[in-house]
N, C-alpha and C positions, 0 to 999 in steps of 0.2 A: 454944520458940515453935512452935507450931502452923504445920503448913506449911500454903499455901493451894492449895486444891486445883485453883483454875480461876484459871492466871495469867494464862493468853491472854485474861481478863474483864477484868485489870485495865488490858493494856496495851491493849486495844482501846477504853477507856473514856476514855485517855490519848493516842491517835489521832485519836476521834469530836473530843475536846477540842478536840485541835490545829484539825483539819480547820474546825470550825466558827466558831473563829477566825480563818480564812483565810478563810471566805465572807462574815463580819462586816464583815471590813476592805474584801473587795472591793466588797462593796456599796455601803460607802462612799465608793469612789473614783469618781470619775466617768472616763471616756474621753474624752478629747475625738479627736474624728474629721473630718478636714478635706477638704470638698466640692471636688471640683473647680470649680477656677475657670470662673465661666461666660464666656463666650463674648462679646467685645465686641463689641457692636453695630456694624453697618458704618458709615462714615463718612458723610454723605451727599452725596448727589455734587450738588453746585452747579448749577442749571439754564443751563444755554446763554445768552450776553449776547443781545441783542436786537438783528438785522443794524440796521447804519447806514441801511442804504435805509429798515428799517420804522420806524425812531426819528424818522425825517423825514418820511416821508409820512402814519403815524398818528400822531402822537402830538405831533410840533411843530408851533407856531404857526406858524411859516413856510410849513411845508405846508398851513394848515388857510387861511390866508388866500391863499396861492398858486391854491389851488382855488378860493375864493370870489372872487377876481379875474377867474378866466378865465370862472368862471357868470354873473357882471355882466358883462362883455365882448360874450357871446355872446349875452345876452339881450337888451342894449344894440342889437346889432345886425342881430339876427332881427327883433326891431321895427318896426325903419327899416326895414328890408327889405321886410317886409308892407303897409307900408303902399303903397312905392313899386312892388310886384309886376313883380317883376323880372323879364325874357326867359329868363331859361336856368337853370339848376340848378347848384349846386357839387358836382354827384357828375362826375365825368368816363366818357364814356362809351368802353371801353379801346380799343373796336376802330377809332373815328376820331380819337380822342385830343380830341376838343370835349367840350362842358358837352354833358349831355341838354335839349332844350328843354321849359320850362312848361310853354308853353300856357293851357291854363283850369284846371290838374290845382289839387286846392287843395294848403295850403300845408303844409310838415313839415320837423323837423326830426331828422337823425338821429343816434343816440347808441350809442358801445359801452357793454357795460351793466360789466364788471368795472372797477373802477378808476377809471373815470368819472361811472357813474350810484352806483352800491355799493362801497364799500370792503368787500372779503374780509378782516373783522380775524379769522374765525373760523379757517379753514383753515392762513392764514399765520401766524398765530401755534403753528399743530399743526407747522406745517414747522419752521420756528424752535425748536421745543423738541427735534423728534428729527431737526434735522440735515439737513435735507433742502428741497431746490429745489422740487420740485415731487415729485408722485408721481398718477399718475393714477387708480386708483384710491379712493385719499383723496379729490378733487376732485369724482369721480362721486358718492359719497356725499353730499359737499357740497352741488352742484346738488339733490339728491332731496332733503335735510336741515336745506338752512341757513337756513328761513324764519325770521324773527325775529332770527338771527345778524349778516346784512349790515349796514351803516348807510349810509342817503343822504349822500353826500359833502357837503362843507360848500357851499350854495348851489344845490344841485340840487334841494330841494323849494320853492324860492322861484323858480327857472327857470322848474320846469316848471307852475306856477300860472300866472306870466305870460304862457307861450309857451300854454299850452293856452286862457287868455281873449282872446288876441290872435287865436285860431282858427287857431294854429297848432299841428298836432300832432307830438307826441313822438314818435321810434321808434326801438325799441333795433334794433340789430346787433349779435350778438354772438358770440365760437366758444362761448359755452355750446352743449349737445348738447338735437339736435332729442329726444332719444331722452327727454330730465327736462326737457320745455317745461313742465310741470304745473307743476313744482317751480322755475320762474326767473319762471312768473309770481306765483306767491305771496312768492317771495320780493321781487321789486321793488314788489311793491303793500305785503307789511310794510313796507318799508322806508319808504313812505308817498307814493313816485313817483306813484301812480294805477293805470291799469290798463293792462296790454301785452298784448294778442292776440295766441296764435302766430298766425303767417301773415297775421295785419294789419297788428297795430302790434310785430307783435315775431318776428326773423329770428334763425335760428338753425345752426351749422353741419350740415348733414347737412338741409337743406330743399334743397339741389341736390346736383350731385355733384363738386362743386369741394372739396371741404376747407374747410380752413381758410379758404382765400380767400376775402374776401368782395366781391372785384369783383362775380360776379354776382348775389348777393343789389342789393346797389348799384343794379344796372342793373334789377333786378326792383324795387325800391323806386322810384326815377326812372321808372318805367314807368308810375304810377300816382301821383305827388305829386312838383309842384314842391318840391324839397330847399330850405331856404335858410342853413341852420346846420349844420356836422357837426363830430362832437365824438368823440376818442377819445384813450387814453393809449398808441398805437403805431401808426406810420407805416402799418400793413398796417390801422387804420381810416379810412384816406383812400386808398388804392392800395394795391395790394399788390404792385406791383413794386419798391416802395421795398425789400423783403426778400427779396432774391435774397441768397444765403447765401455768393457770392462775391462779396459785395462787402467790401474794409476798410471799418470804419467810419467812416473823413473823406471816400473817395470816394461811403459812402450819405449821408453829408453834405451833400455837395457837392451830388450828385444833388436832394435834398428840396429845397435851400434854392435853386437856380438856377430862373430863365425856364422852364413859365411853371406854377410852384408856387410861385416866391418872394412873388407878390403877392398869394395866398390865404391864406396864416396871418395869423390874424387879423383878416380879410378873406372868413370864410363855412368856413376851416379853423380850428377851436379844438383845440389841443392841450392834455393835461394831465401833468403832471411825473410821471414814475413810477419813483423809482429801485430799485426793489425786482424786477423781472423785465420779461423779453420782449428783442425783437432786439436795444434799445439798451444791453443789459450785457454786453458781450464788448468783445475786442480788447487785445491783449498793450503789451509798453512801445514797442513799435517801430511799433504801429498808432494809439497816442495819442498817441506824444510823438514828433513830428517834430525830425528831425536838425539843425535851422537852430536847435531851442530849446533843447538840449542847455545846462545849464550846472552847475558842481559849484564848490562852494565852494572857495578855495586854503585848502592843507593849514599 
């Protein structure tokens, strides 16, 4: 037999074979390759319940007729009032402790504007979602911002048509800041109140140099119009000594509701229920619950 002269041809032909065998087969397999797991979405995080004070004051009928009682009350009595042109004014004047006298001043009535003319559902419902009381910067925005946001309290745009044909005028008082008077009077005219002048019909913290107090706006208001209705949702819109900051809250109690303010509420003082802020939410268990009331159920 015939030797072959070029073996290394045959086994290489016998390798190629192999080899492309193996590339046949791989081809045909598939790989499967496994993606990392993606990344589970965060859970979401539950929004904040809705404080009990703001569940009652916006939102329940209790509160929406509570307010619409004290607007009927006050307008009920502003009426009378006008007609019978009263001697003296229900602003108190601090430094003699009497009413400011009439006179011929004509007639007005005075009003804080948060709480009692406008509910703030905008702002507080921002606090309520991130946790927070108040925050002043938010608030200032607010003032410049919240035209169209506010809503006239229930019975406040039917007040103030009555009191304003009766030729009685409206006028806010309010710690809103002199500094965004632009921005409180557009916002109480959306709301659909009418119109409030700074410096006429409408007073604002930082128009003297008392603060927050608004005794002497008061006494600047009474200076120029027999007062005969005043209306706000905290003690310091009727006096502001009711908030001296050392007082427990059954002694500022005591204080509001004794001679001779006890026979004003209701009577030329209209208060309106506000459990959501301001002086009247403080005071621990030993400041609320006196020691005589003390009782615990038997074990």
């Amino acid at each position: 037999m015939r030797s072959d002269p070029l073996p290394w041809r045959r086994q290489g032909r016998a390798a190629f074979t192999t080899l492309l065998g193996a590339f046949a087969l791989s081809a045909c397999t598939t790989t499967i390759v496994e993606s990392p797991a993606a990344p589970a979405a965060p859970a979401a995080v539950p929004a904040p319940s809705v404080p009990m004070g703001q569940q009652w004051l916006y939102g329940s009928a209790e509160g929406a007729i509570s307010v619409r009682q004290t607007y009927s009350q006050l307008t009920a009595y502003a009426l009378a009032k006008a007609k019978a042109r009263p001697a003296d004014s229900v602003i108190i004047d601090e430094t003699t402790g009497k009413p400011f006298a009439c006179g011929d001043k004509p007639l007005a009535a005075v009003f804080d504007a948060d709480e009692t003319l406008i509910w703030n559902i905008g702002p507080m419902r921002w606090f309520a979602l991130t946790g927070k009381e108040f925050d002043a910067k938010t608030w200032d925005q607010w003032e410049k911002t919240g035209t169209g946001k506010a809503v006239a309290m229930p019975g406040a745009l039917e007040a103030m048509a009555a009191l304003r044909a009766a030729g009685i005028t409206p006028i806010a008082n309010t710690n809103r800041s002199a500094v965004n008077a632009a921005g409180s009077e557009q916002t109480l005219a959306a709301a659909g109140l009418g119109a409030f002048k700074h410096g006429e019909t409408l007073f604002l913290m930082g128009d003297d140099a008392t603060g927050s107090s608004k005794d002497q706006r008061r006494a600047t208001i009474a200076a120029r119009w027999c007062v005969i209705a005043m209306a706000g949702d905290q003690l310091g819109d009727f006096r502001n000594g009711f908030n001296k900051p050392e007082q427990p809250p059954l002694a500022r109690r005591t204080l509001a509701t004794a001679a001779p303010y006890d026979g004003l509420w209701g009577n030329g003082w209209f208060l309106f229920a506000n459990p959501v802020y301001g002086p009247s939410i403080r005071g621990g268990y030993d400041d609320i619950f006196p020691a005589e009331t003390h009782w615990e159920p038997q074990q």
